[in-house]
C-alpha positions as CSV (number, residue, x, y, z in Angstrom):
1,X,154.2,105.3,127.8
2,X,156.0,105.0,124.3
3,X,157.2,108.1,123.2
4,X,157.5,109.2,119.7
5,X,161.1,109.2,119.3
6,X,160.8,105.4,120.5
7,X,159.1,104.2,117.5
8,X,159.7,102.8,114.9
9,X,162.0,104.2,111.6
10,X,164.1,102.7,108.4
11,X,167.1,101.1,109.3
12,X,165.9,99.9,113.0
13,X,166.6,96.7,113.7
14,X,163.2,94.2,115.2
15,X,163.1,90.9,116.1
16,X,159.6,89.2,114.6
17,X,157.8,86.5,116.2
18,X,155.6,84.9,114.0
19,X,153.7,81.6,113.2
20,X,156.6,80.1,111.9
21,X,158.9,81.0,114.1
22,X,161.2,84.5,115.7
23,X,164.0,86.4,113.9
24,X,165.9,89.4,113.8
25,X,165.7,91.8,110.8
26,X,165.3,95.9,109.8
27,X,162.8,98.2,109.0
28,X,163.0,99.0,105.2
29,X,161.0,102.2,105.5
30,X,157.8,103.4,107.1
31,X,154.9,105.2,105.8
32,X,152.5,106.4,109.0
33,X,151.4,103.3,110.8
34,X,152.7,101.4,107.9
35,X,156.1,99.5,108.3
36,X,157.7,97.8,105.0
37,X,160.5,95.2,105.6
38,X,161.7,92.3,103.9
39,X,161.9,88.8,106.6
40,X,163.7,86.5,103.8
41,X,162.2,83.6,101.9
42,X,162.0,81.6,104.6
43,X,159.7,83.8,106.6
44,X,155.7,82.7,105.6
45,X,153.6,85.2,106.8
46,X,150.1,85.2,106.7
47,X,148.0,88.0,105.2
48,X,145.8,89.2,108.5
49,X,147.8,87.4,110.8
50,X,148.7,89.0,113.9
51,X,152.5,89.0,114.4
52,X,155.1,90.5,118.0
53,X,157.6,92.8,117.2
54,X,160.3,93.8,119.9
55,X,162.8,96.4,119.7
56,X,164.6,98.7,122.4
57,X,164.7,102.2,123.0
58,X,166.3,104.4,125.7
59,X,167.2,101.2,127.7
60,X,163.6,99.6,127.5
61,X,162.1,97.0,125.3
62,X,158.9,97.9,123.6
63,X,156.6,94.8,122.2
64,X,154.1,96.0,119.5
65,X,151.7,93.3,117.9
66,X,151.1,94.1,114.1
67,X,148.5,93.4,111.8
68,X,150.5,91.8,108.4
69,X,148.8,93.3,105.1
70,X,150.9,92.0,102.8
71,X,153.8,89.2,103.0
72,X,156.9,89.1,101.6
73,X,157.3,87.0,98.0
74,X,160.4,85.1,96.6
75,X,161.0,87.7,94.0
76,X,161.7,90.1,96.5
77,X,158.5,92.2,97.5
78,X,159.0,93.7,101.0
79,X,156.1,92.6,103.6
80,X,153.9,95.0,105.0
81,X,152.5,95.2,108.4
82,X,150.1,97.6,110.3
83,X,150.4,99.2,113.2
84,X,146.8,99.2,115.5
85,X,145.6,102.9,114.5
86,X,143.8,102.7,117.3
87,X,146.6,102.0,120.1
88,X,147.1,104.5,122.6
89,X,150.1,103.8,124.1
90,X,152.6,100.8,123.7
91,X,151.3,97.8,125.8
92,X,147.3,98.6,124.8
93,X,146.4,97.1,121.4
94,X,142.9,98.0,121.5
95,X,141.8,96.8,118.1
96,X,142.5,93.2,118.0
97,X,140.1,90.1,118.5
98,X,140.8,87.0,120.4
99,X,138.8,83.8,120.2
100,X,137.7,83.3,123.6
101,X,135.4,80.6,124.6
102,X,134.8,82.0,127.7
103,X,131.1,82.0,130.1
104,X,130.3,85.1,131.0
105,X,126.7,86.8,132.2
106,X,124.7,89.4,131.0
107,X,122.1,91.3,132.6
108,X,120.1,94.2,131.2
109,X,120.7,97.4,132.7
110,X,117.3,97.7,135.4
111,X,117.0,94.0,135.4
112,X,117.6,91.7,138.7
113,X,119.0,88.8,137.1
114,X,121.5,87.5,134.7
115,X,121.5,84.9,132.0
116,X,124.5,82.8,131.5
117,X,126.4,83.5,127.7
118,X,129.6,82.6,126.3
119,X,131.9,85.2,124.7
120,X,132.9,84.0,121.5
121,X,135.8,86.5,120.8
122,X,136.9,89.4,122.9
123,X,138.5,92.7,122.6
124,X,140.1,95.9,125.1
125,X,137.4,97.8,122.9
126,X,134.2,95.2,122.8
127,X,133.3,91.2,122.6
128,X,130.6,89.1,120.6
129,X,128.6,87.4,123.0
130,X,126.1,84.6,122.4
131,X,123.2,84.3,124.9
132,X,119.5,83.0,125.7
133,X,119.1,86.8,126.3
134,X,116.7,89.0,124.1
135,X,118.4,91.9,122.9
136,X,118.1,94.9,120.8
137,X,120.6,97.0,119.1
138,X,121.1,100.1,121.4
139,X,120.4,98.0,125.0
140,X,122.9,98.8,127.6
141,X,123.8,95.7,129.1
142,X,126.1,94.6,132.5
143,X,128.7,91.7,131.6
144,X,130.8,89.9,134.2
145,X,133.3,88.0,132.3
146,X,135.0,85.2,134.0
147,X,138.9,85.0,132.4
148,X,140.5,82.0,133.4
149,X,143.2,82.3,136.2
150,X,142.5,86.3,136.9
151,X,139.3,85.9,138.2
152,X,135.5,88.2,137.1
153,X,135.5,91.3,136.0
154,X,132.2,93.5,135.3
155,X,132.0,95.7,132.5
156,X,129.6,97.6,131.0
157,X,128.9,98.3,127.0
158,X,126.5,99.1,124.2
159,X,124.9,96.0,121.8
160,X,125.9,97.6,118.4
161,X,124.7,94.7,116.3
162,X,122.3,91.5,116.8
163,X,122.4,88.6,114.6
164,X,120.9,84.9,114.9
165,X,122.6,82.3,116.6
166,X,122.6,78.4,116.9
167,X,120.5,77.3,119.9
168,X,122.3,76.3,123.2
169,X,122.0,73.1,124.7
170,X,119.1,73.2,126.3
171,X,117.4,73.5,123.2
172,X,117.1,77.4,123.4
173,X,117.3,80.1,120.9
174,X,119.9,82.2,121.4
175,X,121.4,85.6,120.0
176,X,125.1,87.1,119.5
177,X,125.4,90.6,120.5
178,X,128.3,92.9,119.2
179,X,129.1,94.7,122.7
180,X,130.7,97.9,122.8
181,X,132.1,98.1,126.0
182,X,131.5,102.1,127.7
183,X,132.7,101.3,131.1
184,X,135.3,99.4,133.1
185,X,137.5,99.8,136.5
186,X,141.1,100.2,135.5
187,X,141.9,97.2,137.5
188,X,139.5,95.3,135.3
189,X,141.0,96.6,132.0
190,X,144.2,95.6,133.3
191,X,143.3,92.3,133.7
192,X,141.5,92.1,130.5
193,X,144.7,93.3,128.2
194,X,146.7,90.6,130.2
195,X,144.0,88.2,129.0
196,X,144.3,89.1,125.5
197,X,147.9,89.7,125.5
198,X,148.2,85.7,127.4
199,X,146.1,84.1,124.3
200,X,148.1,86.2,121.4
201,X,151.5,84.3,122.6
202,X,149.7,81.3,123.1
203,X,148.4,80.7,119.3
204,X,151.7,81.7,118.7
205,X,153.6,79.6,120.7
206,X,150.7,76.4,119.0
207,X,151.8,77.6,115.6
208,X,155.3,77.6,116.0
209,X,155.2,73.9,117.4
210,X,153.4,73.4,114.2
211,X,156.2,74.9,112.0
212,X,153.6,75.0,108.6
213,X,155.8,73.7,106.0
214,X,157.8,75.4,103.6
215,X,157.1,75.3,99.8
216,X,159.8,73.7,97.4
217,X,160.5,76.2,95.2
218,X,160.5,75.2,91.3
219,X,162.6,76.8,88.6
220,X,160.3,79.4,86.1
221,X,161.7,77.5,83.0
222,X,160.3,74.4,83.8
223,X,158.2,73.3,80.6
224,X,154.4,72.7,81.5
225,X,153.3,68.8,81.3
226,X,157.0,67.6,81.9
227,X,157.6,65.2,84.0
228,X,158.8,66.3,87.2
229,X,161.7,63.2,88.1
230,X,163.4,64.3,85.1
């Protein structure tokens, strides 16, 4: 578990792995689970995107994905980034999303039978799940979730929300549930944070093989209208 005295403060030195790319550069100051720092002009963040920052402490290395609120500017403005409020413990970043795309089932609690779904994106915390299945906010509901390479895993959660949703393939109407989940083995949340944790570096890893290019940079003076090959 990450103790206090691990985390982060002004000065420390991070290495940030974003869409763009990785490198190494301090902590201007922090303010709670704020952390201000300025990446250089060549570093485009991304307001919401989710970044990994790595740092050691007492001989360990501690990986921490952060939310960016604000990114950096030319003229200077620091970029800030957000810690998950609700992260226990280092290695459990319960809050974020991941597009998933996976089949899972879901069976009302008392019922025999499943009906086949799909989880559109997933969370340690809950998923959004579109099914065939009729259900109402407040329905506890049994989801086996199959996560590719690391096998099923059955957990069990709360629909907080019901909305419409295209109909499958066979023509059938279908609904997407917001899932709470209430209940899950700790082998099975294991798995699940491993899950997560595998598709976070992958988009990563796709966006830096992407390398979004980098603005030119015009002078302020330039007069408006003139012509640019001048």
């Amino acid at each position: 578990m990450a103790q206090p005295k691990y985390g982060f403060k002004t000065g420390q030195k991070i290495r940030l792995r974003h869409a763009g790319g990785v490198l190494e550069t301090r902590i201007v100051r922090v303010e709670g689970e704020l952390i201000f720092l300025h990446p250089g002009p060549g570093c485009l963040l991304t307001p919401g995107e989710v970044v990994e920052i790595t740092f050691t402490g007492g001989n360990r290395q501690f990986v921490y994905y952060m939310q960016v609120l604000r990114p950096s500017t030319r003229q200077g403005r620091d970029a800030v980034l957000r810690r998950n409020p609700n992260a226990t413990y280092n290695g459990t970043r319960r809050g974020w999303r991941v597009q998933a795309g996976i089949k899972a089932t879901i069976r009302k609690m008392g019922a025999v039978h499943g009906i086949n779904g799909v989880i559109e994106n997933i969370g340690a915390e809950g998923a959004l799940v579109i099914s065939p299945c009729r259900l109402q906010t407040g329905n506890t509901v049994i989801l086996q979730i199959q996560l590719p390479e690391l096998g099923t895993i059955e957990v069990e959660g709360l629909v907080c929300r019901t909305a419409p949703a295209p109909k499958d393939e066979l023509g059938e109407e279908c609904t997407a549930a917001g899932i709470a989940f209430s209940r899950m083995s700790r082998r099975h949340h294991v798995a699940l944070i491993y899950y997560i944790w595998n598709r976070i570096r992958e988009r990563q890893r796709d966006a830096i093989r992407r390398k979004r290019p980098v603005l030119p940079s015009y002078p302020r003076n330039r007069m408006k209208g003139s012509d640019p090959e001048k």
